[in-house]
RONUNU-858988 format. One record per residue (C-alpha): residue in one letter; x, y, z. Coordinates in steps of 0.1 Angstrom, whole numbers, always signed. Layout:
N
(voti a, (X, Y, Z))
...
This chain:
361
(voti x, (+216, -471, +102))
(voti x, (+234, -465, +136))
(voti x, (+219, -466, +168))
(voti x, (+220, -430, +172))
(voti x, (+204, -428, +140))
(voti x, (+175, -455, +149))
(voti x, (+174, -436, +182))
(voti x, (+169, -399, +166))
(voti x, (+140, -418, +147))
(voti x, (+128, -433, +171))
(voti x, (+123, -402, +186))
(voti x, (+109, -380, +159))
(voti x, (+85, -410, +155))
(voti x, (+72, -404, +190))
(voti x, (+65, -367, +191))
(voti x, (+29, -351, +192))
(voti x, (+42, -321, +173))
(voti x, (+37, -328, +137))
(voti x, (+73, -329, +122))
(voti x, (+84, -327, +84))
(voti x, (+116, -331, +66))
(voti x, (+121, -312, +32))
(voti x, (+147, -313, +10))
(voti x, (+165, -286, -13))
(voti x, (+140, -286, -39))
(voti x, (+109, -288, -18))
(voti x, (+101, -325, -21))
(voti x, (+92, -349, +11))
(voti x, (+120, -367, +29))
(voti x, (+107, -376, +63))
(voti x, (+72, -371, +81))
(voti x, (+63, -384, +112))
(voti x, (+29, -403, +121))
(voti x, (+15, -371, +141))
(voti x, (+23, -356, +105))
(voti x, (+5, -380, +89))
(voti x, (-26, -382, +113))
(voti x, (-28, -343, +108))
(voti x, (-23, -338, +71))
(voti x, (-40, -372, +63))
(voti x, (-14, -384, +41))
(voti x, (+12, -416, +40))
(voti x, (+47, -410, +41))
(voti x, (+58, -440, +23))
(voti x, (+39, -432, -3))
(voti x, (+44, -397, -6))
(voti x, (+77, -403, +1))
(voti x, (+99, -379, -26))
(voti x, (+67, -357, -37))
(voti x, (+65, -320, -41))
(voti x, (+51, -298, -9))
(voti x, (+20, -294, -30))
(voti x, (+11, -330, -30))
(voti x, (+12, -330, +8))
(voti x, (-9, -294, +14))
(voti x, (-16, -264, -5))
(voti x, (-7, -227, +16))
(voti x, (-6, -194, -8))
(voti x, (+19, -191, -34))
(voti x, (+33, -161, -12))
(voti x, (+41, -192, +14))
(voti x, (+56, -214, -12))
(voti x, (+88, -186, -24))
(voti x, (+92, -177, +19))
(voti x, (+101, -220, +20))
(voti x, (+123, -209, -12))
(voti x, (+141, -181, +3))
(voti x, (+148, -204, +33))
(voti x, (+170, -228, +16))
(voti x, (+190, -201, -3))
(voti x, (+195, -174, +26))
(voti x, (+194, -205, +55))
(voti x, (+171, -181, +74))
(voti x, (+146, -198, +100))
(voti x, (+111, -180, +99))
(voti x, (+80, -186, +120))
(voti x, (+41, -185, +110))
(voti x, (+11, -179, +132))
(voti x, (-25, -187, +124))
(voti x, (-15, -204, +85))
(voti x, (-45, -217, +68))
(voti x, (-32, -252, +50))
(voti x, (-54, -273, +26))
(voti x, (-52, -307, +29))
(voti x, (-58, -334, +0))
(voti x, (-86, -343, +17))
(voti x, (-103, -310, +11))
(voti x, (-99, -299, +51))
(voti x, (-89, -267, +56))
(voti x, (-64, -266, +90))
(voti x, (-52, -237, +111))
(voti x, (-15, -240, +123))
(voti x, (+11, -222, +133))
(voti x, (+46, -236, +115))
(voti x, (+84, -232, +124))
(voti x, (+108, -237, +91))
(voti x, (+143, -247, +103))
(voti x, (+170, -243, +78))
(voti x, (+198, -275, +86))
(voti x, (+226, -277, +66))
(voti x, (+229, -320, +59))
(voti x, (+262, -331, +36))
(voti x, (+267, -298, +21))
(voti x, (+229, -289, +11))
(voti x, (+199, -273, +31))
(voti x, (+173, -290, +41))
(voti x, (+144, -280, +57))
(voti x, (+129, -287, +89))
(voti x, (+87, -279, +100))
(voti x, (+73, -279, +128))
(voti x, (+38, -279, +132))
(voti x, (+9, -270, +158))
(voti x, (-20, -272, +150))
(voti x, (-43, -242, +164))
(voti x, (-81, -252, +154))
(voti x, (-93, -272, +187))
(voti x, (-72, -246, +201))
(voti x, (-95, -214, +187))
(voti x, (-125, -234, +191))
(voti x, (-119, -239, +228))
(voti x, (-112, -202, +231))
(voti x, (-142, -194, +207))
(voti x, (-164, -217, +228))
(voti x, (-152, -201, +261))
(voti x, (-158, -166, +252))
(voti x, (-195, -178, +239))
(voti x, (-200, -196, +270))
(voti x, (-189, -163, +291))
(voti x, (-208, -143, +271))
(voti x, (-242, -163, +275))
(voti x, (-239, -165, +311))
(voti x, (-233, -122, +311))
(voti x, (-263, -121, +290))
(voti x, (-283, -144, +317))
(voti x, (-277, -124, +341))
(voti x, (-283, -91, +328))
(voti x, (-319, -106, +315))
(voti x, (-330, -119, +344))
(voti x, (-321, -88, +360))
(voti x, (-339, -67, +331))
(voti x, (-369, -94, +338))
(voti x, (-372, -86, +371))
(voti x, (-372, -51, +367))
(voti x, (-402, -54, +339))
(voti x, (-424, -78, +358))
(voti x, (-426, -60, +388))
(voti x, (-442, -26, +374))
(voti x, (-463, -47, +348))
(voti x, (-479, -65, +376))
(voti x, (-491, -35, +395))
(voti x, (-502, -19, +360))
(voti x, (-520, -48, +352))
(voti x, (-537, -49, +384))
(voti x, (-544, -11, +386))
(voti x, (-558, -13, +356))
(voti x, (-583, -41, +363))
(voti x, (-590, -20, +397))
(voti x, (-595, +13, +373))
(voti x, (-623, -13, +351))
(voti x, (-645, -22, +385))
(voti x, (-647, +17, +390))
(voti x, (-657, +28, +357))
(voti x, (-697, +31, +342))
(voti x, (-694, +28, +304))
(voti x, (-683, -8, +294))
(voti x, (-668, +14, +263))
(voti x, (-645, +26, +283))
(voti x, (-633, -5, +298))
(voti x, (-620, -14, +262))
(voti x, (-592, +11, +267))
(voti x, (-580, -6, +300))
(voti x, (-587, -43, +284))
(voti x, (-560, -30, +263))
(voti x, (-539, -20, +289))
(voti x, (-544, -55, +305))
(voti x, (-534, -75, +271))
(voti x, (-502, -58, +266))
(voti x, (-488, -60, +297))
(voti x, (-495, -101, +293))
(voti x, (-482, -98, +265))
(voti x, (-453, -79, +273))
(voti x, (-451, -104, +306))
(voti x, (-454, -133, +278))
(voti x, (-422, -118, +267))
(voti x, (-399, -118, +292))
(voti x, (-407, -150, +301))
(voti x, (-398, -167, +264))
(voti x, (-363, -142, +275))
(voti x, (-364, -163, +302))
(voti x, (-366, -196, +288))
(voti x, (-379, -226, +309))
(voti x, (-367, -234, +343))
(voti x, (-378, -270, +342))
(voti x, (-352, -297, +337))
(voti x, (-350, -313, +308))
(voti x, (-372, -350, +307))
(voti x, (-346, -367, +297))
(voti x, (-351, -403, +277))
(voti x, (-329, -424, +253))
(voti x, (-340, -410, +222))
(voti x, (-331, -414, +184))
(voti x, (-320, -385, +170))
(voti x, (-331, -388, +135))
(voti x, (-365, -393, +149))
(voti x, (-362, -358, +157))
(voti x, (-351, -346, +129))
(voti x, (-375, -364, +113))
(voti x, (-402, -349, +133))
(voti x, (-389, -316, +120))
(voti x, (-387, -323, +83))
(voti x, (-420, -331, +84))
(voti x, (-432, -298, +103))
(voti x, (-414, -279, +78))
(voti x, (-422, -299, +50))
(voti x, (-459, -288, +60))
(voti x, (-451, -253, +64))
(voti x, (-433, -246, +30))
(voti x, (-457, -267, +7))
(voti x, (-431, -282, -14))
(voti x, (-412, -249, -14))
(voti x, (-381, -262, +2))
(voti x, (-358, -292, -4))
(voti x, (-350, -309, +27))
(voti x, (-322, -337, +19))
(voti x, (-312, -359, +50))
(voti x, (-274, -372, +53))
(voti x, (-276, -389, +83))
(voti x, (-254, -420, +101))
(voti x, (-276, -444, +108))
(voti x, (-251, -458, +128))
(voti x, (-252, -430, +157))
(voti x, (-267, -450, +191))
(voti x, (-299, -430, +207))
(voti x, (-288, -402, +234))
(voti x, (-302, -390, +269))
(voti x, (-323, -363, +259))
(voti x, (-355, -344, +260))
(voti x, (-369, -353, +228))
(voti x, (-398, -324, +227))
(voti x, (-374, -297, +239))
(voti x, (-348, -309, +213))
(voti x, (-372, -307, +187))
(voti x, (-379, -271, +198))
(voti x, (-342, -267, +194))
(voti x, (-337, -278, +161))
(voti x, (-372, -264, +145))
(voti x, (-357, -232, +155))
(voti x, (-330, -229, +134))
(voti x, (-347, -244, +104))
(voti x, (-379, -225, +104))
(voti x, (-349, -198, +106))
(voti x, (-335, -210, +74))
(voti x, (-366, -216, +61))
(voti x, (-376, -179, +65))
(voti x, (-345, -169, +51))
(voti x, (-340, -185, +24))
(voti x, (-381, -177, +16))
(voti x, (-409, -202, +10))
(voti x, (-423, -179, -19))
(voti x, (-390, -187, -38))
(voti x, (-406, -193, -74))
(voti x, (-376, -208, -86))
(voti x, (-376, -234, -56))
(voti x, (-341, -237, -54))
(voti x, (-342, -230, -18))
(voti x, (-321, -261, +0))
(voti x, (-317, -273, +38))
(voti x, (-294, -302, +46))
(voti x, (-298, -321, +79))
(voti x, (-265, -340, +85))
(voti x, (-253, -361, +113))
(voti x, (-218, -376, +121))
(voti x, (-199, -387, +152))
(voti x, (-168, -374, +163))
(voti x, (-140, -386, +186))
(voti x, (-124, -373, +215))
(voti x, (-145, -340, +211))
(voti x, (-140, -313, +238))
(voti x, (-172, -293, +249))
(voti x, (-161, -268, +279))
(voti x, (-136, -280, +307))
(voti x, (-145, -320, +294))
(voti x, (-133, -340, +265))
(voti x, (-157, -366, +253))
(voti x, (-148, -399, +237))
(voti x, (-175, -398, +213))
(voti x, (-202, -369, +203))
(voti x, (-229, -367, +180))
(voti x, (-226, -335, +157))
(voti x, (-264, -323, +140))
(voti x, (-257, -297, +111))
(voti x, (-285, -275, +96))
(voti x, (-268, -264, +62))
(voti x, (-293, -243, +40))
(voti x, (-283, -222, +10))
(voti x, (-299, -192, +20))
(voti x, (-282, -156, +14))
(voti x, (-259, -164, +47))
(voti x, (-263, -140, +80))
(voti x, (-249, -105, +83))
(voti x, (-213, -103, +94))
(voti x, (-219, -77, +118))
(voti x, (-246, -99, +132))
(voti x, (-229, -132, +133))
(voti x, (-208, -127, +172))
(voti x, (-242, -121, +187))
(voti x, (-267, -143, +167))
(voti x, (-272, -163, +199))
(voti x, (-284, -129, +221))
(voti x, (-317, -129, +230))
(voti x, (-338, -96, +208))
(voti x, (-312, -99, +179))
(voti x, (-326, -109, +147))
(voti x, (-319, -104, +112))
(voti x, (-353, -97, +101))
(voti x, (-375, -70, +104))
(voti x, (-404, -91, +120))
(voti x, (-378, -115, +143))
(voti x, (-382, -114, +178))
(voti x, (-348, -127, +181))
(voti x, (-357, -150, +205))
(voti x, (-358, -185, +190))
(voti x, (-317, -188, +186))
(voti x, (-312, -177, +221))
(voti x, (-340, -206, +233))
(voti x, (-319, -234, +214))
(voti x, (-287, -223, +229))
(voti x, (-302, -227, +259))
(voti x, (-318, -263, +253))
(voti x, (-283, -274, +240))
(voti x, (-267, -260, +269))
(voti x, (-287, -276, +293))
(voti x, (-278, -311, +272))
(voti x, (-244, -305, +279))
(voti x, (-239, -297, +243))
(voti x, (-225, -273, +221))
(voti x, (-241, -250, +194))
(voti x, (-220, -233, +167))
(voti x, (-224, -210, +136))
(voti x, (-208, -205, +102))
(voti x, (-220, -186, +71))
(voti x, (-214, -165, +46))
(voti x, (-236, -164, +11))
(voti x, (-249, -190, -2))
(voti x, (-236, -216, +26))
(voti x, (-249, -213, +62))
(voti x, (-240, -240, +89))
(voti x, (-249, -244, +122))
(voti x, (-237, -273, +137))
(voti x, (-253, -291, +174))
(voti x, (-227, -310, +193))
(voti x, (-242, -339, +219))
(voti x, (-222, -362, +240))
(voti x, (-233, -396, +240))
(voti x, (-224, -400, +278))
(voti x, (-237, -373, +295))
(voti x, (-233, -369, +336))
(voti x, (-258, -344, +354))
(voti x, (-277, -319, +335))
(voti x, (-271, -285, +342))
(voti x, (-301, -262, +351))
């Protein structure tokens, strides 16, 4: 090897843009360790071995690298869905460089990977949204509150003034629903007290939940625990946590139905720690992630971008207020709450970082 040659190496060696080397017929020639930390594969020993072995695309993917080295035409792709070995599915965008090396073509990819990417974007356009929708209910609160108060208290002025205690049913009534109506807006609301924060185990919440809904379904629901019993205990408010997580089980719970006869109804309570996790503007060293996975019939498509609104619900007797309340726990923990599903498989994953500065009110 020449020094140029050890110098081009050491180069390609040193890039954060995954970089792969392919040769005429497709098989592995050179990979770089930002290849190998993204793909989760070894070089050396995949050294020679078919694209296939590496990551799995559509077949429609596998005759464009084909074409490539016959015609020597460079092509880009945006948004590609790759399957690792590992299972992992990874969203990239890939540049294929036809290079003509002693008389054959080989092939050169480049590849960014988009998924923290989307996420962050995802995540931002959440966060934007919940502050939008804040606003516009606290505005819609105020506007409620003030009439129901002067209703409520012309209607207690209307009972003083009237003879028949049979008629002071009909403004009783009047007097319950705007409380309850007032009772309302201010779950909408959500609390305005600080979170009392505390080191807490987080299995001891979940915990605490299983055994609430344990209770509650009466043998009707399997609750398995995965959980890292490594994971050291966060800052948080263990009660409002709970509150947060209860939420979204008694949700699953409910969907899947406790008066399943066949009792195949599942919910999974896993938790993991991730690295160098970003939640808004801040990337954390470490964070503990909290999925709920049930096997429930999966939530509506149309409903899944605004799941997190307050008064949307995907049941006929939801108030849709409970995923709206978590949201705003998490967010007050500096965390992050997320949501996948489609039938059969419904995640929703909780993301708290272990060092957390001031909480937000």
């Amino acid at each position: 090897m020449t020094i140029d040659d050890a110098l081009h190496r050491l180069l390609l060696d040193n890039l954060t843009t995954a970089t792969i080397l392919l040769n005429a017929d497709l098989c592995l020639e050179y990979m770089n360790p930002a290849a190998e930390m993204l793909l989760a594969v070894s070089a050396l020993r995949n050294h020679g071995q078919f694209i296939s072995e590496l990551f799995t695309e559509s077949p429609a993917a596998l005759s464009s690298l084909r074409q490539a080295v016959q015609n020597a035409h460079p092509f880009t792709k945006r948004e590609a869905v790759l399957t690792a070995l590992t299972g992992q599915t990874l969203t990239v965008d890939y540049a294929v460089t036809p290079i003509l090396h002693r008389g054959a073509t080989v092939l050169l990819l480049e590849v960014h990977p988009r998924d923290r990417l989307l996420r962050i974007s995802k995540e931002e356009a959440q966060l934007s949204k919940q502050e939008s929708t804040k606003m516009l209910v606290r505005g819609l609160a105020h506007e409620i509150k003030n009439p129901l108060g002067g209703i409520r208290g012309a209607a207690q002025l209307l009972a003083r003034e009237l003879p028949s205690e049979e008629l002071k049913d009909y403004t009783n009534v009047i007097i319950e629903e705007a409380d309850r109506l007032r009772n309302l807006v201010d779950r909408m609301l959500g609390s305005n007290k600080l979170p009392s924060l505390a080191m807490t185990n987080v299995h001891e919440v979940l915990e605490r939940v299983c055994s609430l809904v344990a209770a509650e379904s009466q043998g009707c629901i399997t609750l398995v625990r995965d959980y890292d019993p490594s994971i050291p205990d966060l800052l948080i408010d263990r009660e409002q946590m709970i509150q947060a997580v209860l939420n979204i089980v008694r949700n699953a719970m409910q969907a899947i139905g406790i008066h399943n006869e066949l009792r195949l109804g599942r919910i999974t309570l896993r938790t993991r720690t991730l690295r160098q996790f970003t939640i808004g503007q801040q990337r954390h060293r470490l964070v503990t992630k909290v999925e709920i996975i049930d096997n429930g019939p999966g939530i509506p498509a149309e409903l899944q971008d605004t799941i997190f609104y307050p008064m949307v619900s995907g049941r006929a007797d939801g108030t849709g207020l409970g995923l709206a309340i978590t949201q705003n726990i998490i967010s007050q923990h500096q965390g992050l709450i997320e949501c996948e599903s489609h039938p059969g498989h419904t995640v929703f994953s909780i993301f708290l970082p272990l060092e957390q500065g001031v909480v937000s009110s």
